[in-house]
N, C-alpha and C positions, 0 to 999 in steps of 0.2 A: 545389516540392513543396507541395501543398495539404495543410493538415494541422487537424487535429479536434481539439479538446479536448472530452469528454463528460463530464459531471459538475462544476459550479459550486463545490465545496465547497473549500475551505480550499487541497488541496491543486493542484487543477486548477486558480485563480484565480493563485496563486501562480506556475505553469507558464505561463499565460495570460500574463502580464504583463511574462515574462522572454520567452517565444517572441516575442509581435507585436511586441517593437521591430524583428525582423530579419525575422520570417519574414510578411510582408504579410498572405498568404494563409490565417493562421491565420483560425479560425472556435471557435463557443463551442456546444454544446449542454448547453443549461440549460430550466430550468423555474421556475415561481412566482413569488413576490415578487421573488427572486434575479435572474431571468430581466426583470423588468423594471426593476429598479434599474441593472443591465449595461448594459442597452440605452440606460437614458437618461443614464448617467453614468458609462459604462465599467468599467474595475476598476484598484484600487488597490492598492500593494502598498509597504509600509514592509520592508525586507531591509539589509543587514549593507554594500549598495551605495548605500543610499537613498532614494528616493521614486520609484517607477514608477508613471504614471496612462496607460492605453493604453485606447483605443477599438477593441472588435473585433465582427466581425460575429455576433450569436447568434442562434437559435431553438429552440424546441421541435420545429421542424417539420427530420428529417432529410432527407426529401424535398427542400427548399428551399435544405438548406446544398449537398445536393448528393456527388456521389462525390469519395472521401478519398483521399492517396496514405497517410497517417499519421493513424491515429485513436488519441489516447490515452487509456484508458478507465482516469478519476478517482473510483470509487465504493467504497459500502464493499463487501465481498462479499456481503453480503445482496442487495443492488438488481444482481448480476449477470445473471443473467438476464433482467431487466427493461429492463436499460441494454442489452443483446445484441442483445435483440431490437429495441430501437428504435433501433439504429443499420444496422440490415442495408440499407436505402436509401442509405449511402453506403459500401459494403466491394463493390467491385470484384474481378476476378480479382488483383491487384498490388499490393491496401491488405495494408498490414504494421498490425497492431493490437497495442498496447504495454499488456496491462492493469499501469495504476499501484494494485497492491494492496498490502495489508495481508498479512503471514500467509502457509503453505504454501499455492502456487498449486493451482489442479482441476489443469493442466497435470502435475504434478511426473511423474508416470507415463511421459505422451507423449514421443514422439521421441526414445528411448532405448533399448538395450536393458540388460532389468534384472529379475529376477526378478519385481516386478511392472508390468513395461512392459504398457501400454496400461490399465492398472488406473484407474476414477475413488476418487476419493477422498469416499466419499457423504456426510462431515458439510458438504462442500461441493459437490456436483455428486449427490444424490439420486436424482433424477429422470434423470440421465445427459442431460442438455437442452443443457450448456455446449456440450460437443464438436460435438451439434450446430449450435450457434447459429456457433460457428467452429470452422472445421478446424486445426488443431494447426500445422501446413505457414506460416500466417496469421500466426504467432505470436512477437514478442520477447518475453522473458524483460524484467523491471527489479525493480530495488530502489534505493527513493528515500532516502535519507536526506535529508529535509525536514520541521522541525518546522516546522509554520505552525498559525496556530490565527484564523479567523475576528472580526474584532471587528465588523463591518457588515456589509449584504450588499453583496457586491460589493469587500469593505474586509480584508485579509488583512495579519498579522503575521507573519515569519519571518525570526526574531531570530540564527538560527544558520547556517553553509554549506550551500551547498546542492550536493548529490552525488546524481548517479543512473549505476548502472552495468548497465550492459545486456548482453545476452548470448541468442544463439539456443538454443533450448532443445533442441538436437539438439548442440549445445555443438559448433558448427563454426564458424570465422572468417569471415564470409562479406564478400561489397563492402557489402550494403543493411545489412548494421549498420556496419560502417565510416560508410557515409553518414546512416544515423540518429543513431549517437554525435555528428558534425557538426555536429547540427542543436542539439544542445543545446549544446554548446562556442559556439557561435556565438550563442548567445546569453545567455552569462556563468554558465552551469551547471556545472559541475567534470564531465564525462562520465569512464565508462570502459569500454572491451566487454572481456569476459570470457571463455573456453574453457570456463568451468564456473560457469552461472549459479547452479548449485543450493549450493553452498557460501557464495555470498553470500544467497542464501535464509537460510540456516540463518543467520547470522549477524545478521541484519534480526530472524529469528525469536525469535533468543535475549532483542535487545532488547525485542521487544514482547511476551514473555512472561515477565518476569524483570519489567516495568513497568506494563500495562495492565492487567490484570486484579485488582491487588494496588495500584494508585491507586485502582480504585474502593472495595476495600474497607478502606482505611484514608485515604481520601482524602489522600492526599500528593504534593507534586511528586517530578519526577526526581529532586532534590536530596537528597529527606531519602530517598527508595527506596534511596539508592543510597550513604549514607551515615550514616545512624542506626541506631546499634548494636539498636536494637529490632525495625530491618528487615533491615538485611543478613544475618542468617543464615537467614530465608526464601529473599530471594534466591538467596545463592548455593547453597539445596538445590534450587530451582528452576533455577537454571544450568546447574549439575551435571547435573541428569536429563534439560534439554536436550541437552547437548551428548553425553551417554553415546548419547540417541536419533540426533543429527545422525551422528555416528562410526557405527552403526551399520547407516547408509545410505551410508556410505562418505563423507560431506562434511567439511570440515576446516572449522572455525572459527578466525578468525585472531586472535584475542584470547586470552592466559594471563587468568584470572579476576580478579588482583587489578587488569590495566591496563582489563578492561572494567568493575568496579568503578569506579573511578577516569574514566572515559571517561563513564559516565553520571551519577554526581555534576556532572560537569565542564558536564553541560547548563545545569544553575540550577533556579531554580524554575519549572522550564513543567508545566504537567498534559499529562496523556496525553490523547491522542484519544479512547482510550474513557474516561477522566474528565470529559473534555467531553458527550461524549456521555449520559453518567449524569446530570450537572447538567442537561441539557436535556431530560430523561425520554425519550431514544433509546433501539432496541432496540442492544445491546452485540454489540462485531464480535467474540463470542469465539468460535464454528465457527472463523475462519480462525485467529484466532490462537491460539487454544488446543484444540478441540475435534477440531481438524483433526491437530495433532502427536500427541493421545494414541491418537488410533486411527492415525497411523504407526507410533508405539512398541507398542502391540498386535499390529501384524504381527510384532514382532520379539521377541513374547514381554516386553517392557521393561515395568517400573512404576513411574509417575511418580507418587507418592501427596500429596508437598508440590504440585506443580503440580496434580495434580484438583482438590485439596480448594480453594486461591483460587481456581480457575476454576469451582468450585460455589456459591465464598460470592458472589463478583463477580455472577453468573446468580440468584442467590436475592435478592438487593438490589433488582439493578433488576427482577422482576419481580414484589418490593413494591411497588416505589415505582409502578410504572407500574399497577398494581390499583389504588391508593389514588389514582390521577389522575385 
């Protein structure tokens, strides 16, 4: 199986490092500085197994990497369309493309039926461009739990396990996800395929909206989000009006509140991706992680008012700090 990683960042490096010990054929599309520190000194990965240093083949040029059987698309959702389109030189009739995102996916609509089947979801798909850039049919469902966070380029931390479970988003059992969950097992990843990717959706969702947006505006790890009486009852009003949205779309979350309390404490002190993000004057991934669920719960009539207001303050911060750059 020829297989693609696209996008360099934290968590695709991290994927990168665990795939090429097994899978030869692994390949990297990257860009920049990144793109050349890779090339001349591979990628490194400190994890919970030990010290992974693998040499794999990258370019910016997808023409050159050539056609994918597996492309897994590492970005944040902002650079989706960007990343789309500059991988369409390797997506064949038979590439199965895994976007590893953050947040309610564009997909959530597709390959279902459901009162708003085929609907895009426009704080992420605007323009209606994704569906074209890939057909739905193309498409695994995932959800990574993988905290990794960057310390060099090319130089990745991920100090906690690492789980991704996958699922066709037509939520049918099929052989090619069977054979995709393989490809991560086999190379010391915890896999799991799914009948209902979307409930593990919601559950990825609850964490990074119960955390990312509300690290940036009180700057604080997992640790104290998730356990300092001065935050937890943000939190858990933010929980709450997720999981009332989640239920409303028929998804179950499989966490009682006080054990995913306790489950996120239980991280330590890591920042959130969009904390990192914010320290590095980035534009912040909150359409998908949050901008995206309020206008879910808008179809259903729902009001999330603790979850706006952090996803207002988090958006107002950084689009100080980044005027003032």
């Amino acid at each position: 199986m020829k297989i693609c990683i696209a996008g360099a960042g934290a968590i695709g490096c991290a994927l990168a490092a665990r795939l090429a010990k097994v899978h030869k054929q692994l390949c990297l599309l990257a860009r920049g500085d990144n793109l050349i520190r890779i090339k001349e000194q591979g990628i490194h990965l400190s994890d919970l197994d030990g010290e992974h240093h693998v040499h794999v083949r990258a370019s910016d040029d997808a023409n050159y990497l050539g056609p994918q059987d597996l492309i897994l698309v590492c970005t944040k959702t902002m650079a989706l369309e960007t990343i789309l389109t500059s991988i369409q030189p390797m997506i064949h009739s038979n590439t199965v493309v895994i976007p590893v995102v953050n947040g309610i996916p564009w997909w959530y609509f597709k390959g279902i039926e459901s009162r708003f089947g085929g609907e895009n979801i426009r704080a992420l798909d605007p323009k209606d461009q994704l569906e074209t850039l890939l057909p739905h049919s193309q498409i695994i469902g995932s959800v990574i739990f993988l905290t990794a966070s960057r310390v060099g380029l090319g130089n990745v931390k991920a100090n906690n396990p690492h789980l991704i479970v996958l699922g066709e988003i037509n939520h049918e059992m099929t052989d090619r996800l069977e054979a995709i969950r393989t490809v991560f097992e086999l190379a010391g990843i915890e896999s799991r395929s799914t009948d209902n990717i979307r409930d593990q959706v919601w559950t990825k969702v609850a964490a990074n909206l119960t955390s990312n947006p509300l690290s940036v505006v009180t700057q604080s790890t997992l640790e104290q989000i998730y356990s300092n009486p001065r935050l937890t009852p943000l939190v858990r009003s933010i929980l709450d009006e997720t999981m009332l949205t989640a239920a409303a779309f028929g998804a179950r979350i499989r966490f009682d509140p006080q054990t995913f309390m306790e489950l996120g404490a239980g991280m330590g002190a890591i920042k959130t991706s969009m904390l990192q993000d914010y320290e590095a004057g980035l534009p912040l991934e909150t359409d998908a992680i949050g901008h995206s669920v309020l206008e879910l719960a808008s179809k259903m009539n729902l009001s999330m008012p603790t979850t706006k207001h952090i996803i207002n303050l988090a958006d107002f911060m950084s689009e100080q700090q980044r005027s003032m750059a």
